[in-house]
N, CA and C of each residue as an Amber inpcrd file, in Angstrom:
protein
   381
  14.9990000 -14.3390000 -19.5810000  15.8540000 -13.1970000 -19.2780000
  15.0620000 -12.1930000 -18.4450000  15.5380000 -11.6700000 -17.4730000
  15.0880000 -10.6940000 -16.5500000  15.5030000  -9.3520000 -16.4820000
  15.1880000  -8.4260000 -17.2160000  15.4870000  -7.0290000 -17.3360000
  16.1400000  -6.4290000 -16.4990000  15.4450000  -6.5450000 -15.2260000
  15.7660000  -5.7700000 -14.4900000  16.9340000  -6.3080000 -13.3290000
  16.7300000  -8.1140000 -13.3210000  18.5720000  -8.4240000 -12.5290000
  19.3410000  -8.1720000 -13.4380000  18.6690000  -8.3130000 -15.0490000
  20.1900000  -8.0330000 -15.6280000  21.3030000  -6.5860000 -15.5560000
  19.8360000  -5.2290000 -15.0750000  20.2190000  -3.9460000 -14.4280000
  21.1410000  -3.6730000 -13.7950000  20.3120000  -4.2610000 -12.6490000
  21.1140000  -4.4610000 -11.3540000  22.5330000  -4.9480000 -11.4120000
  22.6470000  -6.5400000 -11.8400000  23.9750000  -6.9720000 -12.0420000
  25.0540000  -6.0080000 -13.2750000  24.5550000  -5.3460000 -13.8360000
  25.3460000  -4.5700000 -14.6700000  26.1330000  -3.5950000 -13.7840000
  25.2720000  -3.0720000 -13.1130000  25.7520000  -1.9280000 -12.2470000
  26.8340000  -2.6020000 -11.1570000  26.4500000  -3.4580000 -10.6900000
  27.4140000  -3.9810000  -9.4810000  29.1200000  -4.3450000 -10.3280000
  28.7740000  -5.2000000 -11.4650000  30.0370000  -5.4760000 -11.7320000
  30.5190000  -4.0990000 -12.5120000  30.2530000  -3.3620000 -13.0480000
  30.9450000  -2.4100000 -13.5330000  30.7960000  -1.5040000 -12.3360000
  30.7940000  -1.2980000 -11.1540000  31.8940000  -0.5950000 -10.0550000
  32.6120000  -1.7230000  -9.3410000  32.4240000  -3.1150000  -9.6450000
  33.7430000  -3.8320000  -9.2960000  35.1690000  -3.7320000 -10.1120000
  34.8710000  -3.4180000 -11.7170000  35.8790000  -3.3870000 -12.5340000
  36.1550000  -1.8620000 -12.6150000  35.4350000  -1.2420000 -11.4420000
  35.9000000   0.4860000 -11.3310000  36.0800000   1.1380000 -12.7030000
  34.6870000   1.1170000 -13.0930000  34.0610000   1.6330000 -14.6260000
  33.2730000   3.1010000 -13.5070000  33.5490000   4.0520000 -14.8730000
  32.7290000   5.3440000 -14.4090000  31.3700000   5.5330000 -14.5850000
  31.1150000   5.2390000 -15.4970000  29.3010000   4.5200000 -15.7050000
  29.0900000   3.1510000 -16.8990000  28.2490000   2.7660000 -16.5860000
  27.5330000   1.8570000 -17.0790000  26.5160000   2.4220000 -18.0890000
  26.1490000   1.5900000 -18.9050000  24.7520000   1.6650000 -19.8850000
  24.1520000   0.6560000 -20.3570000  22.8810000   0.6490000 -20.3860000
  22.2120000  -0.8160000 -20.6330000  20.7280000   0.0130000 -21.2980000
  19.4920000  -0.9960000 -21.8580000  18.8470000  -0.5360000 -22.8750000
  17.9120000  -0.1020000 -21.7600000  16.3300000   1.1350000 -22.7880000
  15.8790000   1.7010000 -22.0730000  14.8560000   1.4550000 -21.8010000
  13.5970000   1.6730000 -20.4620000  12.6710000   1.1710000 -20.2210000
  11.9690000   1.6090000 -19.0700000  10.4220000   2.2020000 -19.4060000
  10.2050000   2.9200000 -18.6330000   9.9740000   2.2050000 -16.8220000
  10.3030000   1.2330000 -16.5850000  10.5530000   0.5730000 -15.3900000
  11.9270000   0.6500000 -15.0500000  13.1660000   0.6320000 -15.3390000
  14.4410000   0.9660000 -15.3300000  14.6840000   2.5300000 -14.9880000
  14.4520000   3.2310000 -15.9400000  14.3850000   4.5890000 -15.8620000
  13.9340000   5.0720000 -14.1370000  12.6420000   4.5280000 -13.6110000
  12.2210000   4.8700000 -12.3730000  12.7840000   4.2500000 -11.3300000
  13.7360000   2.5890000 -11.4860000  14.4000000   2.3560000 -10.7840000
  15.6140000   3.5080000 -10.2000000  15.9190000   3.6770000 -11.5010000
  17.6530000   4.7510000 -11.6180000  17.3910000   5.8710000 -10.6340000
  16.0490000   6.3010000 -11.0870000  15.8040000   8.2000000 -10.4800000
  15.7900000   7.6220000  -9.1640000  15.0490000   6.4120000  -8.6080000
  14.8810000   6.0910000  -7.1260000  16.4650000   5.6280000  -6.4350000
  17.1130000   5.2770000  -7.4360000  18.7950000   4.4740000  -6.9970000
  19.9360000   5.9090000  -6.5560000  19.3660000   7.1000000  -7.7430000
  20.1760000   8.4560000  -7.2460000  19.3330000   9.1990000  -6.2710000
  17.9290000   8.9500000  -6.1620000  17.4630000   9.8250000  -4.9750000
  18.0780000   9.0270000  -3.5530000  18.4950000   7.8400000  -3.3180000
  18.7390000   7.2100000  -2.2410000  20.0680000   7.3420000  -1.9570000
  21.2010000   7.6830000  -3.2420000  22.3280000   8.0810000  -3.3750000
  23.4780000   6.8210000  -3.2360000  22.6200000   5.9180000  -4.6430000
  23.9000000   4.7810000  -4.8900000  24.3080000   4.9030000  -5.9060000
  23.9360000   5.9230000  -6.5380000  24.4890000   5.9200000  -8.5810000
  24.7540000   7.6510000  -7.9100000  25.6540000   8.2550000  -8.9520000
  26.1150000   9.3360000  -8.9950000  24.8030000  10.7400000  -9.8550000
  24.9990000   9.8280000 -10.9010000  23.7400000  10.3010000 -12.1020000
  23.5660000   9.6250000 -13.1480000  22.5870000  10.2220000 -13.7800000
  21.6620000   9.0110000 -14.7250000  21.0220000   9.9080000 -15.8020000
  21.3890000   9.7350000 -16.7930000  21.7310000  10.2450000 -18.7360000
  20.6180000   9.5390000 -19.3160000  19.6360000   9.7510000 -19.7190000
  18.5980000   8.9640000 -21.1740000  19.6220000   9.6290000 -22.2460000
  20.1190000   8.7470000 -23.0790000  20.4030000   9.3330000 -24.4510000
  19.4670000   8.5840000 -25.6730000  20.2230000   8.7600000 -26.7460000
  18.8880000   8.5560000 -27.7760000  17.6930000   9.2630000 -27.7440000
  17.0570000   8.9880000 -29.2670000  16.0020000   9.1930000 -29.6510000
  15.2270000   7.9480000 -29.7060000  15.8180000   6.9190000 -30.8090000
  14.7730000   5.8780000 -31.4990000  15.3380000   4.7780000 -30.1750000
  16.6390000   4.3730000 -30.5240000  17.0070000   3.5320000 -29.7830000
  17.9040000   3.6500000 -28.1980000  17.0270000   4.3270000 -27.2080000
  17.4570000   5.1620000 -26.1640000  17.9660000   3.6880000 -25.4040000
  18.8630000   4.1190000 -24.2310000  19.8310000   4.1530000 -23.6000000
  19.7800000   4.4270000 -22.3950000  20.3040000   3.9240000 -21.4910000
  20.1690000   4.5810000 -19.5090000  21.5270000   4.5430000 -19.4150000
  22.3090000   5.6010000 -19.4230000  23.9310000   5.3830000 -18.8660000
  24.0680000   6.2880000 -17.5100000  24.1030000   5.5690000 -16.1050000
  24.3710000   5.5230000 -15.0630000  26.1620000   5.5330000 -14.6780000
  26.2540000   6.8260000 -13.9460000  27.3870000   7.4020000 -13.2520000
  27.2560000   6.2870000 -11.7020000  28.3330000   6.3920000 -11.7130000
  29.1980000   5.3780000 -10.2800000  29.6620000   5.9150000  -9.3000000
  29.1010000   5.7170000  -8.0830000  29.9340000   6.3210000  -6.7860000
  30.9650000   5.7070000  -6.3690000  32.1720000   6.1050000  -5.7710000
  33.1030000   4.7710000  -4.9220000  33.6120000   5.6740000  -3.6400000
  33.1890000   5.0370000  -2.9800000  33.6550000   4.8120000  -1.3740000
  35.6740000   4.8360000  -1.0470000  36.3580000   5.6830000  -1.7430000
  37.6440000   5.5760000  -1.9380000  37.8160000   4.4930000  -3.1540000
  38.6390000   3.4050000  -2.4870000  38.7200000   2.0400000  -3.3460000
  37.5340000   1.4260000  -3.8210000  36.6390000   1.0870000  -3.3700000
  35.1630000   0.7400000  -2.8220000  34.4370000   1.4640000  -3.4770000
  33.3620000   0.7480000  -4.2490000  32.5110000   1.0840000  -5.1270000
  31.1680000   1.0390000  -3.9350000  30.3380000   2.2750000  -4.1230000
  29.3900000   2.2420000  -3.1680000  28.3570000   1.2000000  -3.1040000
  28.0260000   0.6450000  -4.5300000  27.0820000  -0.2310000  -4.3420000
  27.9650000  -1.9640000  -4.2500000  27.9390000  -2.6560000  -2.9740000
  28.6390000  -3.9830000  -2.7970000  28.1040000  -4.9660000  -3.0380000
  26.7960000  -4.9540000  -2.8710000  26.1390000  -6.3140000  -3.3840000
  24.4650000  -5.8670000  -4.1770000  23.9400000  -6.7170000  -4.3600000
  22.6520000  -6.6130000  -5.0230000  21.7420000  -7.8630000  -4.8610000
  20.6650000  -8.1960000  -4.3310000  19.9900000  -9.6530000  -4.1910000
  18.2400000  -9.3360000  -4.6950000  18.2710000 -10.1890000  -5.9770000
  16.3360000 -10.1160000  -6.1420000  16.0180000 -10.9720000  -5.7650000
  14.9570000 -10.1920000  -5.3330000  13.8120000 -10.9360000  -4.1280000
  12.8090000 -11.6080000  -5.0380000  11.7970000 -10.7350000  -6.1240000
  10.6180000 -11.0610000  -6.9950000  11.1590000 -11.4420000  -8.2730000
  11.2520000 -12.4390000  -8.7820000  10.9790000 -12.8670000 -10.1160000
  10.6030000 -12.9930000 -11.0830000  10.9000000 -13.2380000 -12.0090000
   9.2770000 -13.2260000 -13.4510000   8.9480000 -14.9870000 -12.6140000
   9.4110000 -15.6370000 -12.2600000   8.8040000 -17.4900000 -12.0860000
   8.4870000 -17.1600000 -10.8020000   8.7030000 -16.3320000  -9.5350000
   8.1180000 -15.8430000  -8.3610000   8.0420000 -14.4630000  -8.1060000
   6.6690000 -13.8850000  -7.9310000   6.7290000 -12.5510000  -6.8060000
   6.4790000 -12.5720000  -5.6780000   7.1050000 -11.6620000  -5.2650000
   7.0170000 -11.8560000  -4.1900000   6.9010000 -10.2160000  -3.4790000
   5.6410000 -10.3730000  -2.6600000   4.7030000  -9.1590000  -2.1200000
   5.1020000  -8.5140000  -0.7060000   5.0840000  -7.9700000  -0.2920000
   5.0420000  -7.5490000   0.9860000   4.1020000  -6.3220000   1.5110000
   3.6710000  -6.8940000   2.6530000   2.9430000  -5.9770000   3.4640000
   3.4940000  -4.5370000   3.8130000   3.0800000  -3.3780000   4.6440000
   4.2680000  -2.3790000   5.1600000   4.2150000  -2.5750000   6.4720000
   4.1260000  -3.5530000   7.0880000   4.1120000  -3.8380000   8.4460000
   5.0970000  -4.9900000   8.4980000   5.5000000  -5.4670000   6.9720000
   6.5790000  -6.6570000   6.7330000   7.8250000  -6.0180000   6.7350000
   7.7870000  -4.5750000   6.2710000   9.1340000  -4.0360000   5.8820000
  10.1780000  -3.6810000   7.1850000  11.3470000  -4.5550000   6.8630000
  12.3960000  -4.3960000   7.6910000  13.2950000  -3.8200000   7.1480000
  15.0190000  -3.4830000   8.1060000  15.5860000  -2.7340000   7.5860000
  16.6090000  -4.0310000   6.7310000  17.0690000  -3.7630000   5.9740000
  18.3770000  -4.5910000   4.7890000  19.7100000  -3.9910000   5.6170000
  20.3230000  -5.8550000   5.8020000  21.5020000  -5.2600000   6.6250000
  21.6130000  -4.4090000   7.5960000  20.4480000  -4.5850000   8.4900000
  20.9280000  -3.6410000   9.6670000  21.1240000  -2.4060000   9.2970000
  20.3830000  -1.6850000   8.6260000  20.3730000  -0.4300000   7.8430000
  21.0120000   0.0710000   7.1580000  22.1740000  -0.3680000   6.5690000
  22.9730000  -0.6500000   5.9030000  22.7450000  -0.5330000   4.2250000
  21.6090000  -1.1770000   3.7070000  21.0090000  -1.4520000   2.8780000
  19.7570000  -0.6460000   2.6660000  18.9990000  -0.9340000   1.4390000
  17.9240000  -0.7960000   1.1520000  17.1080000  -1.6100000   0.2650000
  15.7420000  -1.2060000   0.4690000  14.6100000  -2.2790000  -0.4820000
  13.9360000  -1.7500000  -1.3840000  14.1590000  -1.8750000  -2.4250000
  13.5460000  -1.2060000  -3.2890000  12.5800000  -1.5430000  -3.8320000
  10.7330000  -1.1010000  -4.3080000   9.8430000  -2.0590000  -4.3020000
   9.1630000  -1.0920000  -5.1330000   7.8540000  -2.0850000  -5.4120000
   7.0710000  -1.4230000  -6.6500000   5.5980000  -1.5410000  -5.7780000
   5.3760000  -0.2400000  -6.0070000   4.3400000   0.2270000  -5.4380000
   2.8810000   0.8240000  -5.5360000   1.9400000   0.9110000  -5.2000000
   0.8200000   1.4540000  -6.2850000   1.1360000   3.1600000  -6.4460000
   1.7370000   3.8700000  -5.5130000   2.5620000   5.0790000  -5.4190000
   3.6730000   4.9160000  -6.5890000   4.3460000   4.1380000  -7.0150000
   5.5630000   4.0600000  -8.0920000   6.7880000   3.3990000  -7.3130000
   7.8840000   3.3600000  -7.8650000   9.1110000   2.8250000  -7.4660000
   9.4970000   3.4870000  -6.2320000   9.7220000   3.0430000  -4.6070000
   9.8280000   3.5250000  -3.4660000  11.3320000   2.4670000  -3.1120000
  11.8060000   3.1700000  -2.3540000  12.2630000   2.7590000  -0.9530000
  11.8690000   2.0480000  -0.1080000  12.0870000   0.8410000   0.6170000
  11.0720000   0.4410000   1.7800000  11.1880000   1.1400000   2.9220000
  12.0440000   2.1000000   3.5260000  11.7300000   3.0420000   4.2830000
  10.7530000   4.2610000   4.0310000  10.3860000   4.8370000   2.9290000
   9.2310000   5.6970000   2.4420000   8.0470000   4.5700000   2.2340000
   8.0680000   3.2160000   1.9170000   7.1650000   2.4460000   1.7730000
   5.8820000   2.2980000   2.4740000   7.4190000   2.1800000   3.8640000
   6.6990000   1.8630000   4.9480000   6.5240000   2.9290000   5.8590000
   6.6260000   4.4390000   5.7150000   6.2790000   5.4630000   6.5420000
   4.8610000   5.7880000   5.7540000   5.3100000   5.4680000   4.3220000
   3.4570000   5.5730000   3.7100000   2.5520000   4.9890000   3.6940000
   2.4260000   3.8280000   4.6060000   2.1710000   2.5970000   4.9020000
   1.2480000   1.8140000   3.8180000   1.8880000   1.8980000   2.0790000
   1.8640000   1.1040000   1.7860000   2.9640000  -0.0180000   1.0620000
   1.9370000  -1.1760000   0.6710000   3.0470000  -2.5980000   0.3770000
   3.1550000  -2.6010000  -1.1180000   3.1600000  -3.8320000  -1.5190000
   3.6590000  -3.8700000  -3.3930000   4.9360000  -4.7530000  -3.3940000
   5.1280000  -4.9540000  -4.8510000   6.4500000  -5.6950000  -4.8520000
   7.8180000  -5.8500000  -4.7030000   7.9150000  -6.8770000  -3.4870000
   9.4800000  -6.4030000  -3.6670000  10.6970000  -6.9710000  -4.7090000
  11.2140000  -5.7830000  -4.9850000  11.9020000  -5.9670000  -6.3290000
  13.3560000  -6.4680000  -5.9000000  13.8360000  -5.9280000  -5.3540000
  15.3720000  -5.8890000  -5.3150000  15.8940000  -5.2420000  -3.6660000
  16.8060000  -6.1410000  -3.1510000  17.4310000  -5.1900000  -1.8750000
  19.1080000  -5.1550000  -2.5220000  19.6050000  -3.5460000  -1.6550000
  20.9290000  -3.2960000  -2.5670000  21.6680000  -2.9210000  -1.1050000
  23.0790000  -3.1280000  -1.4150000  23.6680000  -2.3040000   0.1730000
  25.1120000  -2.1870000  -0.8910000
């Protein structure tokens, strides 16, 4: 099981079934995904609840009908990672998209990745 596609895929299908937020369990790698997913402006906002047994419940944008986030594809695996240089980083979808990666800086953007010119893992591209 993979924590973090299971994230990802949570979020995509609950703005396909035009849900107002989502919630899934908590983790301090998740948590820094989320803050990086609303600083880029694909989640609305993002709630820790709990104490013992905390919680990430993520608010939903939609594009009218259209849920802002349309697709989701992982790149790195727990059975493959997969690295990139910042001289590797391209744009997702014709800019359209973004790459979201793990970094010795923390959870980035591959456009801040690569203006900071450094690399790390890539986790996930979202459009």
């Amino acid at each position: 099981m993979d924590p973090i596609a299971d994230m990802i895929i949570r979020i995509k299908n609950a703005g396909e079934s035009r849900k107002d937020t989502v919630a899934f369990p908590y983790s301090n790698l998740k948590a820094s995904i989320c803050k990086t997913l609303l600083d880029s402006g694909y989640i609305k906002s993002l709630v820790i609840k709990g104490k013992i047994a905390k919680s990430i419940e993520v608010g939903l944008i939609y594009n009218g009908k259209f849920p802002k986030i349309q697709g989701v594809k992982r790149l790195s695996k727990p059975s493959r990672r997969l690295y990139k240089a910042s001289s590797d980083l391209r744009p997702v979808k014709r800019g359209y998209g973004s790459l979201i990666m793990s970094t010795p800086k923390g959870i980035m953007v591959g456009e801040h990745a690569r203006k900071s010119k450094v690399g790390g893992e890539a986790l996930f591209e979202i459009w």
